[in-house]
N, C-alpha and C positions, 0 to 999 in steps of 0.2 A: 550140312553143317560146315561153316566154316573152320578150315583150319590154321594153326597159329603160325606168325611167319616163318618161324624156326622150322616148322613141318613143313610147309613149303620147300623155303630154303635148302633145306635136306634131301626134298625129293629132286631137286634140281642141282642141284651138287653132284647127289647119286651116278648123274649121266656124264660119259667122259666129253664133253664138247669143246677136245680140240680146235682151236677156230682152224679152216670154218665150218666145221659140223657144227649142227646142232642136234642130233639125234633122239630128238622127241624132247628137250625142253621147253619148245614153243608151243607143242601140242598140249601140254600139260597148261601152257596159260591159258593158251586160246578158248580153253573147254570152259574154264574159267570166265572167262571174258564173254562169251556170248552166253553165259548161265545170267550176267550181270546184263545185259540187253545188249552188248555191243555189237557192232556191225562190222566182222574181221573181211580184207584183203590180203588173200596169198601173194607175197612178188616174189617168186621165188628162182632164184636166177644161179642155171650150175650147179655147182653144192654147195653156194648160199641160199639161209634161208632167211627170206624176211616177212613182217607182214604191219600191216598198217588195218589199225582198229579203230573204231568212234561209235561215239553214243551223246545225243541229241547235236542242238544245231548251236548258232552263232559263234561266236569269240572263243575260241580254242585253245585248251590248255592239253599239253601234249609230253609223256612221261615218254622217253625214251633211253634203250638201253639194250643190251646184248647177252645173248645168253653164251655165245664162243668164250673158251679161257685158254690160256699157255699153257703152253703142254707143262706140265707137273715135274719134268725130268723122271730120275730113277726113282720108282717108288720104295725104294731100300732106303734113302734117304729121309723118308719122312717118318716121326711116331707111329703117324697111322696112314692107313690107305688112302690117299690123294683125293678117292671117288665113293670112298665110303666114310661120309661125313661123322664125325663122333663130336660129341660135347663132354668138355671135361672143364673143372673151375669155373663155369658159365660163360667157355668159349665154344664155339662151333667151329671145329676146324674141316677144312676142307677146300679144296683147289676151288676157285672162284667164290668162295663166301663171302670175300668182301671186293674183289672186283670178275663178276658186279651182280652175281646170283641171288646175294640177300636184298641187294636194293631193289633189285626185279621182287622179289620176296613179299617185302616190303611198301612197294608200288600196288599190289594188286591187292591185297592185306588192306591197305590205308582207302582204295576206289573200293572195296567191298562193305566196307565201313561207310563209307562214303554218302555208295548207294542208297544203304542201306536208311538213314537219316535222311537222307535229299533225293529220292526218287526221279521228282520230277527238275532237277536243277538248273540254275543259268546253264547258255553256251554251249559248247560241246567238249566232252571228254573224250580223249584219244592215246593211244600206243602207237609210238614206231621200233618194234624190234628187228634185230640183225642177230646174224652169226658171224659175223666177218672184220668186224671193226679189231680185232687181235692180229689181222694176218693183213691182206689187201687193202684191205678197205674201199675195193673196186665195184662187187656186187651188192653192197650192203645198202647202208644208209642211205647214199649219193641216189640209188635207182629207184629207191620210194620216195625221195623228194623230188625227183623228177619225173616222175610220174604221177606229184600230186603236184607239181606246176602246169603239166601241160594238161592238166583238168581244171587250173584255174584253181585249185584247193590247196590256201594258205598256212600254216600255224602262227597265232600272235605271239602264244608264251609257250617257250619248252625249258621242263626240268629232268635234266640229265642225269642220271645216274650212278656216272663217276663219282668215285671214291677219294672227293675232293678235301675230306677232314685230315686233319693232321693227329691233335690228341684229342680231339673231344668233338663228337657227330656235329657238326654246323660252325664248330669254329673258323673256318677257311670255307668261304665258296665261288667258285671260278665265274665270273662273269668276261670271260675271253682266253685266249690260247694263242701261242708263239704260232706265224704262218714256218714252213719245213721244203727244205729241199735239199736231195741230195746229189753231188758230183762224183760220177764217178771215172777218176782222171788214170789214164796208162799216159806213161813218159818211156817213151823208146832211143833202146841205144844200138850196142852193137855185141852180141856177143864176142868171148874172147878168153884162151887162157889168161887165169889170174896173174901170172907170171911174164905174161907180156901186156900189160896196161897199152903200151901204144899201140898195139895191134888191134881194140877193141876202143869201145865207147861206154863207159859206166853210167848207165842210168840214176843211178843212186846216187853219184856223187856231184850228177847234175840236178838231179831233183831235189835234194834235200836242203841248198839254199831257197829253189823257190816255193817249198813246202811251207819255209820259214815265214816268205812275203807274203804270203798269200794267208797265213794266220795271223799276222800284222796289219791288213788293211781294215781300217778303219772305217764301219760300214754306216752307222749310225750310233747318239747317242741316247735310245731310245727316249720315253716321254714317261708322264707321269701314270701311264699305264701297264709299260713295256719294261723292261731291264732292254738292255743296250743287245742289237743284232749279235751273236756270236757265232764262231767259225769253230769246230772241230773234226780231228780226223778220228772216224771210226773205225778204219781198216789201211793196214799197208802192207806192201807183201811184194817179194823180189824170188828170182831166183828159186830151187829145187833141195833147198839143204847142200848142196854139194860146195864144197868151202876154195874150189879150185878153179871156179868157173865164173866169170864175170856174168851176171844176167841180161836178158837182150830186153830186160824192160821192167819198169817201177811203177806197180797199183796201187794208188793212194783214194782211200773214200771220204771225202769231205761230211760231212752234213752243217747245214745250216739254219741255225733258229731264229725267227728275223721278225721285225714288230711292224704295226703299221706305218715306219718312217718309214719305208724301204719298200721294195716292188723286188718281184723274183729275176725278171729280167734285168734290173741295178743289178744286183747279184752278179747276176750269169756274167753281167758286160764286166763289171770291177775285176774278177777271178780271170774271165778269160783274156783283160790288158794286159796280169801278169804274167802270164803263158806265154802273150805274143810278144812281150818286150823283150824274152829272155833268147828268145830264137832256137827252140828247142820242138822237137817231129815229138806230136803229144795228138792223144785222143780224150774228148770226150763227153760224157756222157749223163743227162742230166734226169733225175727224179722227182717229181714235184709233188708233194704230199699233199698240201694246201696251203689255204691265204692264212695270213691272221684273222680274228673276228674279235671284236670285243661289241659288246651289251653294256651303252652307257646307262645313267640312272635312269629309271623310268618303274611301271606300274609292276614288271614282274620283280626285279629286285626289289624294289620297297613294302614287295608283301611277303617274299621269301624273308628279307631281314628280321618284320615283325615277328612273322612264326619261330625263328630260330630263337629272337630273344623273348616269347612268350616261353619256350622252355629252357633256355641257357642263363637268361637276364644279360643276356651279354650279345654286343653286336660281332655278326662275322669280320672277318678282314676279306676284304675284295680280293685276290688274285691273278694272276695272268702264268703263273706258273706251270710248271711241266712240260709234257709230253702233248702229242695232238689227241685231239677226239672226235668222236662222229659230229660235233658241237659244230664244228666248222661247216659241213655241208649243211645243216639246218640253217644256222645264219644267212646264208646264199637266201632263203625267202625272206631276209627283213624279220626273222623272226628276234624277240626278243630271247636272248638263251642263256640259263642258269645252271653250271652243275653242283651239285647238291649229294652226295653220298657219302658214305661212310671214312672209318680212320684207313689210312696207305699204306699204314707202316708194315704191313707184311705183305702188301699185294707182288704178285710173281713170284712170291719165295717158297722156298719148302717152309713147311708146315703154317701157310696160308691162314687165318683163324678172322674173326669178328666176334664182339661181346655181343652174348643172347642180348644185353638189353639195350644196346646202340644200334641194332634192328628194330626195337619197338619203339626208339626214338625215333628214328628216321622215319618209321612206318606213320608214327604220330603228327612230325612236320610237315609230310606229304600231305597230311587230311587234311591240316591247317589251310594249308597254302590252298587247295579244292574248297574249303569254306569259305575264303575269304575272296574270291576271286567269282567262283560259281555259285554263291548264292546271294 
């Protein structure tokens, strides 16, 4: 008997999966998934867990999504138990119910459905799950796409699972994402009693002109896809508390959100001119998250928009907004890539929640888009 996505969703909630545990969330789909005929791959690398599923052949439509969530903080702060899912007002609350447990939920709900009507249908149906895409993002995604490159095994279309809605399920859907990198820059000085500045070298009060330069360069003014590259500091950090002692060095962490005008090495070179002009003994140090991707119009967005406005009446707004996602390392195959899930507005927060029935929407869209596409 199939169960409803809410019940799903619940029993997947249930499990704490800190990324990047998963601790039996993907067991629970996967039993699922090959009850439905699918043909599951473990890749499971460390304490990531991933796995890559299909069922028949040709032109590939590929659900992809993560069962890892943020750690929930202190559970004194929430109504209820972060990992013991409750429904109250016809909300389901619960740590990862809307990013991104129901859309997993909801994914496998809408292919059971599916099946169920189209047995024998176009193409091939597929899953690529992770547990890691909250934390590294190193063992996750990235190692079953390259692992189904070096087998020569492509995806055409992938629908992401991100929790790309604003206030209503399909109104906003991401068709690309800001590429990320981050610096992380020490400026050294000298230490020194505070009361004898000439004796000492102040890091800080050399660093915080060219903190200033360096949020001033002007990197791009993005395009009709992108909002303009931006420069922020995440972290800065001097000295020991002690209010008598000059510190012998200034930690500043950059990150940088950057569009397809720009190249991460532009970056590096623009940031590390102003370093070198200023003539200051500096380290540092660079993170590179990923490129940008954008998915211009083509066959998967123009059947994701029909689905959306066969139940909304209304078209999505296109996207480039946020944070990264596994979306990026799927693009790496040319694939066509849409995220598509639920409303944001409480994702990472305490008391986390999604409406029971913007699960059964989403669950609904998802069929659509498998009808129109695989049969």
């Amino acid at each position: 008997m199939i169960c409803s996505i809410t019940q799903l969703a619940q029993k997947l909630i249930s499990i704490p999966s800190i990324s990047p545990k998963d601790l039996g969330c993907q067991t629970i789909i996967i039993k699922r998934l090959r009850a439905m005929g699918f043909t599951v791959k473990e890749i499971n690398i460390n304490d990531t867990k991933n796995f890559w599923a299909f069922r028949g052949t040709g032109k590939t439509l590929t659900f992809a999504g993560h069962t890892d969530v943020v750690s929930p903080g202190q559970n004194k702060d929430w109504d209820t138990h972060p990992f013991k899912p409750e429904i109250r007002n016809g909300f389901l609350f619960g740590r990862g119910s809307s990013d991104m447990k129901g859309a997993l939920a909801a994914m496998v709900i809408a292919c059971e459905r599916f099946i169920d009507q189209f047995p024998n249908h176009k193409g091939r149906l597929s899953f690529l799950v992770t547990s890691d895409e909250e934390s590294s993002a190193v063992n996750g995604t990235i190692k079953v796409i390259e692992y189904l490159m070096s087998k020569n095994d492509f995806i055409d279309y992938c629908l992401v699972g991100e929790p790309s809605s604003t206030s209503v399920v399909g109104d906003v859907i991401k068709n690309g994402r800001r590429g990320s990198i981050t610096a992380n820059l020490t400026i050294y000085g000298i230490q020194g009693h505070i009361a004898y500045p000439d004796l000492a070298d102040n890091p800080i009060h050399k660093g915080l002109p060219i903190i200033l330069k360096i949020l001033s360069i002007k990197l791009d003014n993005g395009n009709v896809f992108f909002s303009p590259t931006s420069i922020n500091i995440a972290n800065i950090h001097a000295g020991d508390g002690t209010s008598n002692i000059i510190p012998g060095s200034l930690f500043v962490q950059f990150n940088v959100r950057f569009s397809t005008e720009i190249s991460e090495k532009e970056i590096q070179t623009k940031i590390v001119n102003v370093l070198n002009k200023n003539n200051i003994d500096y380290s540092i140090k660079w993170l590179f998250s990923g490129k940008p991707f954008l998915t211009k119009e083509g066959l998967l967005i123009e059947t994701v928009i029909q689905s959306i406005f066969n139940f909304n009446k209304k078209k999505p707004i296109l996207s480039t907004s946020g944070g990264t996602s596994d979306g990026r390392f799927i693009a790496l195959m040319g694939s066509e890539v849409v995220e598509l899930g639920l409303v944001n507005n409480t994702i990472h927060k305490i008391n986390e929640c999604v409406k029971i029935s913007d699960l059964q929407l989403l669950s609904s869209m998802y069929e659509d888009v498998m009808k129109k596409l695989l049969t």
